[in-house]
C-alpha positions in Angstrom: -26.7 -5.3 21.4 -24.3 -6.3 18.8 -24.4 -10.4 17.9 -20.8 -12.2 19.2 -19.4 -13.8 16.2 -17.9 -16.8 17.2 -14.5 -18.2 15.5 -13.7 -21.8 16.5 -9.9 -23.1 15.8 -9.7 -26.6 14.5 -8.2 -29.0 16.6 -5.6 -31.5 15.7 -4.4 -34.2 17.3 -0.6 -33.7 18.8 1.0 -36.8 16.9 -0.1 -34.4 13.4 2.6 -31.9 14.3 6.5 -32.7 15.9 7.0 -30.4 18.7 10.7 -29.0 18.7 12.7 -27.2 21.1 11.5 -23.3 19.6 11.4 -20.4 21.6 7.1 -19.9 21.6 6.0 -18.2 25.1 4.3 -20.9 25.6 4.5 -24.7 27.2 4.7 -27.1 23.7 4.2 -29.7 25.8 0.9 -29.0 26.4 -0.1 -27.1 23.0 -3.6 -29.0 21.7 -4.8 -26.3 18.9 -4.0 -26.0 15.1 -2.6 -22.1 16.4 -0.3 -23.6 18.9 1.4 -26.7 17.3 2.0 -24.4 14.0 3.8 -22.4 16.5 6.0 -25.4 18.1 6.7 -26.6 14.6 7.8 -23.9 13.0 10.7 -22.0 14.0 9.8 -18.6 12.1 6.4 -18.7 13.8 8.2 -19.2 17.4 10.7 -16.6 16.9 7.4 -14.3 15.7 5.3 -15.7 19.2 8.8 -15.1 21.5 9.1 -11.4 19.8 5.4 -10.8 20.4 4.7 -12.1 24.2 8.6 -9.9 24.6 7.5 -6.5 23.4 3.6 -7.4 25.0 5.0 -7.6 28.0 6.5 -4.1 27.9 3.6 -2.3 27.3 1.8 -3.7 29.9 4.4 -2.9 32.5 4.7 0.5 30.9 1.1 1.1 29.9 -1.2 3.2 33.3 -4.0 0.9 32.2 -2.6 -2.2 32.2 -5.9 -4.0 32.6 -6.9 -2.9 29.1 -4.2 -3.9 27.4 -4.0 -7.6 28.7 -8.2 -7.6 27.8 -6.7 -6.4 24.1 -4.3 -9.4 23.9 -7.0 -12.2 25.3 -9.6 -10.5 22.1 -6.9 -10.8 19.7 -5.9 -14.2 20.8 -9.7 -15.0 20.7 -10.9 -13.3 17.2 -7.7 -13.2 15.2 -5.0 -15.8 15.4 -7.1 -18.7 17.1 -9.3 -17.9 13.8 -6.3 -19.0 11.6 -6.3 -22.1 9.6 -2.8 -22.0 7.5 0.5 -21.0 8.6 0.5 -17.9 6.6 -2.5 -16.4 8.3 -1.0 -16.9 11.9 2.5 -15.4 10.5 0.6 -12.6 9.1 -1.5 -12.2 12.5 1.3 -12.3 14.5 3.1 -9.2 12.0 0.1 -7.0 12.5 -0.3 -7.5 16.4 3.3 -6.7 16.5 3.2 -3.2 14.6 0.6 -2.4 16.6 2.1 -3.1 19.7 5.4 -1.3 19.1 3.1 1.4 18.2 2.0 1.0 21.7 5.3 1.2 22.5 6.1 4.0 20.7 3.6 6.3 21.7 2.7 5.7 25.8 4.5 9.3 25.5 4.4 10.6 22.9 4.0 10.6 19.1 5.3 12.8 16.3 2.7 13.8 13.6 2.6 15.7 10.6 0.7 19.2 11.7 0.3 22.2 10.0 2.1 23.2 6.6 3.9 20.9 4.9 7.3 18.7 6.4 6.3 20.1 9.7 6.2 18.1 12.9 4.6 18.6 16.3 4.0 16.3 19.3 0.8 14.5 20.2 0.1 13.2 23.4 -1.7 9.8 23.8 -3.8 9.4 27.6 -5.8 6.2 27.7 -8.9 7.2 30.0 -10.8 4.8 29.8 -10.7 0.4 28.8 -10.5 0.1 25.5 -10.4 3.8 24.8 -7.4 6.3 23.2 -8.4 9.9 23.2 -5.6 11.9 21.3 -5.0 15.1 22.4 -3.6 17.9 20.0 -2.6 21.6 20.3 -4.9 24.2 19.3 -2.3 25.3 16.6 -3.6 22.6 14.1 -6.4 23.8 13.7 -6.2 23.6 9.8 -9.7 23.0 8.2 -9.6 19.8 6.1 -9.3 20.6 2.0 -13.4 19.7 1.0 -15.9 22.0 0.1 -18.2 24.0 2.6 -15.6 23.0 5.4 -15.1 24.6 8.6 -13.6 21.5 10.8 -10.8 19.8 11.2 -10.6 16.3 12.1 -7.0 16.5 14.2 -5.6 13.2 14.4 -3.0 11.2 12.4 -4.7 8.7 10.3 -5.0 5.9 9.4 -5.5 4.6 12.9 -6.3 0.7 14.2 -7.9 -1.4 16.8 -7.9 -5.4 16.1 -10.8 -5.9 14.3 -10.6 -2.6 11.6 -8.8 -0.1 10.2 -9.6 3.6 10.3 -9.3 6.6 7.6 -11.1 9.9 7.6 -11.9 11.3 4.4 -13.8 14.0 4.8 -15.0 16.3 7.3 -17.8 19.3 7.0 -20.5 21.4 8.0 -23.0 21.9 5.4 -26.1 23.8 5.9 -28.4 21.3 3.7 -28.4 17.7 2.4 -29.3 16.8 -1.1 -32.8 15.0 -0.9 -33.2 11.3 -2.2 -35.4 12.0 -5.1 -37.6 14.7 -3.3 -36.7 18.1 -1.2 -33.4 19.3 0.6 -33.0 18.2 3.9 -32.4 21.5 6.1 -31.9 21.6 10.1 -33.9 23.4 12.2 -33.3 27.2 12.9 -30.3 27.7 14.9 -28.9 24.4 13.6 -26.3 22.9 11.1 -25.4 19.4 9.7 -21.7 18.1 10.5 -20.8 15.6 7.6 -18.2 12.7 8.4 -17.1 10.7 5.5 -14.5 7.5 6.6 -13.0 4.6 5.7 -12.5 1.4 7.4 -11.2 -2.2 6.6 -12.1 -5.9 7.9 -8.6 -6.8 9.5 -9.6 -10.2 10.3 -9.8 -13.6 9.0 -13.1 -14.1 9.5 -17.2 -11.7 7.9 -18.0 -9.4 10.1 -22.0 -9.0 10.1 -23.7 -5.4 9.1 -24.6 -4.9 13.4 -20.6 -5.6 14.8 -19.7 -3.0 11.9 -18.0 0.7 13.1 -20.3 3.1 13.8 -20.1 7.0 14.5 -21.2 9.0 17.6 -20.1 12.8 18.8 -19.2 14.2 22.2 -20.9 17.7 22.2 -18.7 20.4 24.5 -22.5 20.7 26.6 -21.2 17.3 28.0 -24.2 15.4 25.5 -23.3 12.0 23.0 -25.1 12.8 20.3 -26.2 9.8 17.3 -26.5 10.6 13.6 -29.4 11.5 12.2 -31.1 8.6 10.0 -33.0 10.5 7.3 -30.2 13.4 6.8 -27.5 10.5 7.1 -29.4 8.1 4.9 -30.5 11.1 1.8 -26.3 11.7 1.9 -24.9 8.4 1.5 -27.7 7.6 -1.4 -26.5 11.4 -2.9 -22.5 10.3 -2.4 -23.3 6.8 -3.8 -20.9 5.1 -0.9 -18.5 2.6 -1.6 -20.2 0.1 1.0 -18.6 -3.4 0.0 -21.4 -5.1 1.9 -22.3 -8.3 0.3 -26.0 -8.2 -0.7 -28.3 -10.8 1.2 -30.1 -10.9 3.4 -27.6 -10.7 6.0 -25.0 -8.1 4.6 -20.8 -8.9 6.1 -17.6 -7.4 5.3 -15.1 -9.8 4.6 -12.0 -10.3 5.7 -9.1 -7.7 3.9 -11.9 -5.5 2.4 -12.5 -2.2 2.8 -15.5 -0.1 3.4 -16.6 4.0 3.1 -19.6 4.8 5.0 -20.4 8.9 5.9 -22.9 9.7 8.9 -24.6 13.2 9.3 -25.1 15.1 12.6 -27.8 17.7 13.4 -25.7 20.0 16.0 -26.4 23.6 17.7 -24.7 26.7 15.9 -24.1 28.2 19.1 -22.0 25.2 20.3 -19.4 25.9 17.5 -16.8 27.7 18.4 -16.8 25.5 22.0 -14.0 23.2 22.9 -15.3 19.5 23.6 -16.0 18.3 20.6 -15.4 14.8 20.0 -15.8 12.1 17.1 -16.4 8.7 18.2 -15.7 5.7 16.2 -17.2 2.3 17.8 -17.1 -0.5 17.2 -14.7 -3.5 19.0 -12.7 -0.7 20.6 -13.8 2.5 20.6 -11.6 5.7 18.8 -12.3 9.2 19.8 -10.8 11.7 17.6 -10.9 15.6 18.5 -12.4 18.1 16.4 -12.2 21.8 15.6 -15.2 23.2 14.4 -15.5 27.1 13.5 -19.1 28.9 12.5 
C-alpha cells in the first residue's frame, strides 16, 4: 500500500483578508482557508474559480462517468490548490486544472492526433471504462514502430499525457532479446521469451515531495487476459546500463519535488507467441491510472 501524503492549508483568520463581491463558486461568506479568502480577495483568482467550477460543471454533465470525474475534482481540491501557500501557486493551480479540463472537454468524443507520416491527422476515440481510468483506443493503421534500435512496438498514444499529480512522456519503446548485465553476464529470458523495454518520463505537478512508494509505476495487460509486473533483476541491470535520469533526492527517504522531472525504464519478460496478439496494454499507475495500447510485432 502506498503512504497518503498529507497537505494541510494554513488557516487564517477572516479579518486577515476583505471579502468583496467577486464571482468565486463559492459562499465568501463563509470562506475560512488561506485557498478560499485569496479567492474572495482577489478578482483575477475569482474570475479563474468562476471559469473553472463553469467548464467543471460541463464535463460532468457531459462525461458517462460522472462519478469519476467529481472524485478527480475533490483530489485536486485536496492535493493541489488546498496545498497552496501564495497567490501565485493557486493562480497557477487553477491554470493547469483548467487545461486539463477543457481537454476533458475537448475529447469526451473525440481527439485529433498526429498518426502516421508526417502533417497527417486521424481520429482517436477516448472511452473511460473504469474510475479514474482513460484507455485510448487507436486504428490499427498506426501501427508505426517507434524510431529506437531493436524495435518492433509502437507505443500508440499522443503524448505527453496528464493526471493531477504527474505528467507523462514515453521515450522509448522495444523488444530486445538481452539486457546488458551490471558488472557480470547478459541477462537473457527464458526459451520462447523476449524482454519489452519501456523508457518514460514523468514530472511532479504539485506543490508539494512526493515520496519514492506514491511515485508512477509500470504494469502490462497481456492479450491472454494476465497483468503482468516488471521484472526486478532484468529492470534493475537496464536502468544501471542506461544510467537513468532519476532526480530522486538521496536519503534515506528518496521524493520528487514539486516541478521536477523524472526518467525511469521498466523491463518485461513476455511470451513470443503472444506477439503478434491484440490486447496488449501499458499501464501507467500511479494517482490515476493511464493505459496506453501497444502494437508489438515478432
Amino acid at each position: 500500500m502506498r503512504p497518503t501524503i498529507l497537505l494541510a492549508a494554513t488557516l487564517l483568520l477572516p479579518a486577515a483578508f476583505p471579502l468583496t463581491a467577486n464571482a468565486a463558486s463559492f459562499d465568501c461568506a463563509k470562506a475560512s482557508t488561506f485557498v478560499e479568502h485569496h479567492i474572495c480577495a482577489d478578482p483575477s483568482l475569482s474570475a479563474l474559480d468562476e471559469r473553472l467550477s463553469k467548464v467543471y460543471r460541463q464535463v460532468v454533465d457531459a462525461s458517462p462517468r460522472p462519478d469519476a470525474v467529481r472524485a478527480e475534482q475533490r483530489t485536486w481540491l485536496r492535493e493541489v490548490r488546498n496545498g497552496c501557500t501564495t497567490p501565485q501557486c493557486v493562480s497557477q493551480a487553477y491554470s493547469v486544472r483548467l487545461d486539463k479540463l477543457n481537454a476533458q472537454a475537448r475529447t469526451e468524443g473525440s481527439v485529433k492526433s498526429d498518426g502516421k507520416g508526417a502533417g497527417s491527422t486521424v481520429e482517436i476515440a477516448l472511452e473511460p471504462v473504469r474510475s479514474n481510468t482513460v484507455v485510448v483506443k487507436v486504428p490499427p493503421a498506426l501501427d508505426v514502430p517507434a524510431e529506437v534500435a531493436h524495435t518492433a512496438i509502437s507505443a500508440t498514444v499522443p503524448t505527453p499525457r496528464s493526471t493531477i499529480m504527474f505528467s507523462y512522456q514515453i521515450l522509448e519503446t522495444s523488444l530486445q532479446s538481452r539486457i546488458a548485465g551490471n558488472g557480470g553476464a547478459d541477462i537473457t529470458p527464458p526459451d520462447g521469451h523476449t524482454f519489452v523495454v519501456v523508457k518514460y518520463r514523468y514530472k511532479n505537478l504539485t506543490k508539494q515531495p512526493i515520496g519514492s512508494m506514491r511515485l508512477p509505476s509500470l504494469g502490462l495487460d497481456l492479450p491472454d487476459g494476465r497483468h503482468d509486473h516488471p521484472d526486478v533483476n532484468a529492470s534493475t541491470a537496464y536502468a544501471a546500463a542506461s544510467n537513468l535520469d532519476t532526480q530522486l533526492t538521496n536519503d534515506a527517504n528518496p521524493v520528487l519535488n514539486p516541478g521536477m522531472t523524472a526518467v525511469d525504464a521498466d523491463v518485461f519478460k513476455v511470451r513470443k507467441d503472444l506477439l503478434t496478439k491484440p490486447g496488449w496494454v501499458l499501464v501507467i499507475e500511479a494517482d490515476e491510472d493511464v493505459k496506453v495500447p501497444l502494437t508489438l510485432r515478432n
